[in-house]
C-alpha positions in Angstrom: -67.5 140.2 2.0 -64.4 140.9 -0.4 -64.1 138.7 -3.9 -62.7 135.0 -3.7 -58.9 135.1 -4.2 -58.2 134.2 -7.8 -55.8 130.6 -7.8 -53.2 131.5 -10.7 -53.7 128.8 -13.7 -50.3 129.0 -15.1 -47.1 128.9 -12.5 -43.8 131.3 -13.6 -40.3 130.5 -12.9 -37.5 132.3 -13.2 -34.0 131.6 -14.9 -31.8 129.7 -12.6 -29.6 132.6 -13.0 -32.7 134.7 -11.7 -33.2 132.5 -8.7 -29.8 132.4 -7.4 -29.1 136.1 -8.0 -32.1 136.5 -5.7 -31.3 134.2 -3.1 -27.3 135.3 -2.9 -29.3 138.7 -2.2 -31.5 137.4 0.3 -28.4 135.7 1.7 -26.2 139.4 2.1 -29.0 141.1 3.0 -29.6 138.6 5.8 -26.6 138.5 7.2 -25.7 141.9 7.2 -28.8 142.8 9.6 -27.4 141.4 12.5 -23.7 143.6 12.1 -26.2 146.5 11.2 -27.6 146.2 14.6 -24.2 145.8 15.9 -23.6 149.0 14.9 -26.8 150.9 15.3 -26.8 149.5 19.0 -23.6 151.4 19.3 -24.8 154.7 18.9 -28.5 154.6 19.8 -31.0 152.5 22.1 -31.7 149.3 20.6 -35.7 149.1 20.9 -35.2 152.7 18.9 -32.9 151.4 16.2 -35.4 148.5 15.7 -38.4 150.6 15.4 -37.0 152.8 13.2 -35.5 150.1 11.0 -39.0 148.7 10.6 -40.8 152.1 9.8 -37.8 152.7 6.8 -39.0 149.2 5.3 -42.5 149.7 6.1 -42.2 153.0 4.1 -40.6 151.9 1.3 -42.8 148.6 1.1 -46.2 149.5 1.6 -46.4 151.5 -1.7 -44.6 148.9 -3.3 -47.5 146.6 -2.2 -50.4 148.8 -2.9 -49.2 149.6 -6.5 -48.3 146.3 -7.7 -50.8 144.4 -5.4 -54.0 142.7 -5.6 -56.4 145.4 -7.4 -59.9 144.5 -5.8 -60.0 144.7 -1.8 -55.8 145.5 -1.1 -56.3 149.1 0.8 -55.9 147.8 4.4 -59.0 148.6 6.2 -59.1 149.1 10.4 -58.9 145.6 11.3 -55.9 144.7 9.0 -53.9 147.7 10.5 -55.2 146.6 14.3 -53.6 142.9 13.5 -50.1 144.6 12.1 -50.2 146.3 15.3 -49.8 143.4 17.3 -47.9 141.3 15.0 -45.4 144.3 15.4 -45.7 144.7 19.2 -45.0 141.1 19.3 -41.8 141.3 16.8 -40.7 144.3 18.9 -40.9 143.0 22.6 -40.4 139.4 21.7 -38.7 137.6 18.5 -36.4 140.8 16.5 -36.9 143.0 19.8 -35.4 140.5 21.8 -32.0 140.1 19.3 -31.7 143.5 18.8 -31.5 143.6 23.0 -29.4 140.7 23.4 -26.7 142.6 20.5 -25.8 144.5 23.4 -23.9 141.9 25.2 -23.1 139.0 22.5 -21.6 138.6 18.8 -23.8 139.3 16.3 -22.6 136.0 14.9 -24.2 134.3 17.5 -27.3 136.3 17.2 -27.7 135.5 13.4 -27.0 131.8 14.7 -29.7 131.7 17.5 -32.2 133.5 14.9 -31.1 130.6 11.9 -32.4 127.9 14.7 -36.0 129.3 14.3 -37.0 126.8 11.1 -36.1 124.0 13.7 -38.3 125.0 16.5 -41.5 125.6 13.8 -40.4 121.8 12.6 -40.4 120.8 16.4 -43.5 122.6 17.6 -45.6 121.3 14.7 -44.6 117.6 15.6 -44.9 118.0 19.3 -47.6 120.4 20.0 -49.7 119.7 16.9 -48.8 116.0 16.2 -48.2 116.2 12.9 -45.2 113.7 11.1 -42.6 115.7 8.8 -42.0 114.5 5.9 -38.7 112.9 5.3 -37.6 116.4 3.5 -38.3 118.3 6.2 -36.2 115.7 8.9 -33.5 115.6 6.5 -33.5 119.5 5.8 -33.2 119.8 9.3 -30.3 117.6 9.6 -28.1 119.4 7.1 -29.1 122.5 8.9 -28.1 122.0 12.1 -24.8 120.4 11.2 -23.9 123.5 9.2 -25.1 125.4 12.3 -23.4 123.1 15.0 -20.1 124.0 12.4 -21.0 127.7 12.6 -21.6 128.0 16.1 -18.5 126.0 17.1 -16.1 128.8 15.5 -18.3 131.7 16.1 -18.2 130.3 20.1 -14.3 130.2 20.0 -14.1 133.3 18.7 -16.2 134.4 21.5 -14.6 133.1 23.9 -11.2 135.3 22.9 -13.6 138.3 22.8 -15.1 138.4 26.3 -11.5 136.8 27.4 -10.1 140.5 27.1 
């Protein structure tokens, strides 16, 4: 049985510089995925591209985690590498595998669109399938989301149009 997980006493923050330097990275890096697979899908099968891309970031990240990680219990052991299996066949046949795919046919825009819908369909699923009420941030996260979406997809659909026009 491995040690109880220690619950931190004191909670850092960063500098609100810090924080929004992180999230404007988060934001680039984000977007650029889906034009990376854009271009990746132009020279090489996309189940390939997307394999590879995830064993570069699982190479660079899994040191990264076992150096600066939890000390007592981190080394994966049989069973955690048998769940990352599956969580990866699942990623690669079914949610990233399936965008990667459908970059073959439609604007990457749209793909980065269809993929920012995902935070809806979690808020949906958890009130439908497991009856739970969302809190009023939640509802009202969701509602500034999807109009900026709705915005989004209405130029990136118009653009879209001219593109497949000829």
């Amino acid at each position: 049985m491995s040690a109880p997980i220690e619950q931190p006493t004191a909670r850092r923050s960063g500098s609100p510089a810090a924080i929004w330097t992180a999230l404007s990275l988060v934001y680039v890096a984000w977007s650029t995925t889906f034009v990376a697979i854009r271009v990746t899908n132009e020279t090489i099968p996309p189940l390939l591209g997307g394999g590879v891309r995830f064993l570069i970031a699982g190479g660079v990240l899994l040191p990264i985690a076992l150096r600066f990680g939890d000390r007592s219990g981190d080394r994966p052991r049989a069973t955690h590498w048998w769940a990352a299996a599956v969580v990866a066949a699942l990623m690669m046949f079914g949610g990233n595998g399936g965008i990667v795919w459908a970059e073959r046919t439609i604007p990457s825009g749209m793909a980065g669109l269809a993929i920012a819908t995902v935070p809806l369909w979690m808020a949906l699923i958890d009130r439908v399938v497991l009856g739970h009420r969302q809190p009023r941030v939640v509802v009202s996260g969701s509602r500034w989301g999807s109009s900026g979406r709705r915005c989004s997809w209405a130029g990136t659909r118009s653009r879209a149009r001219s593109t497949w026009a000829g």
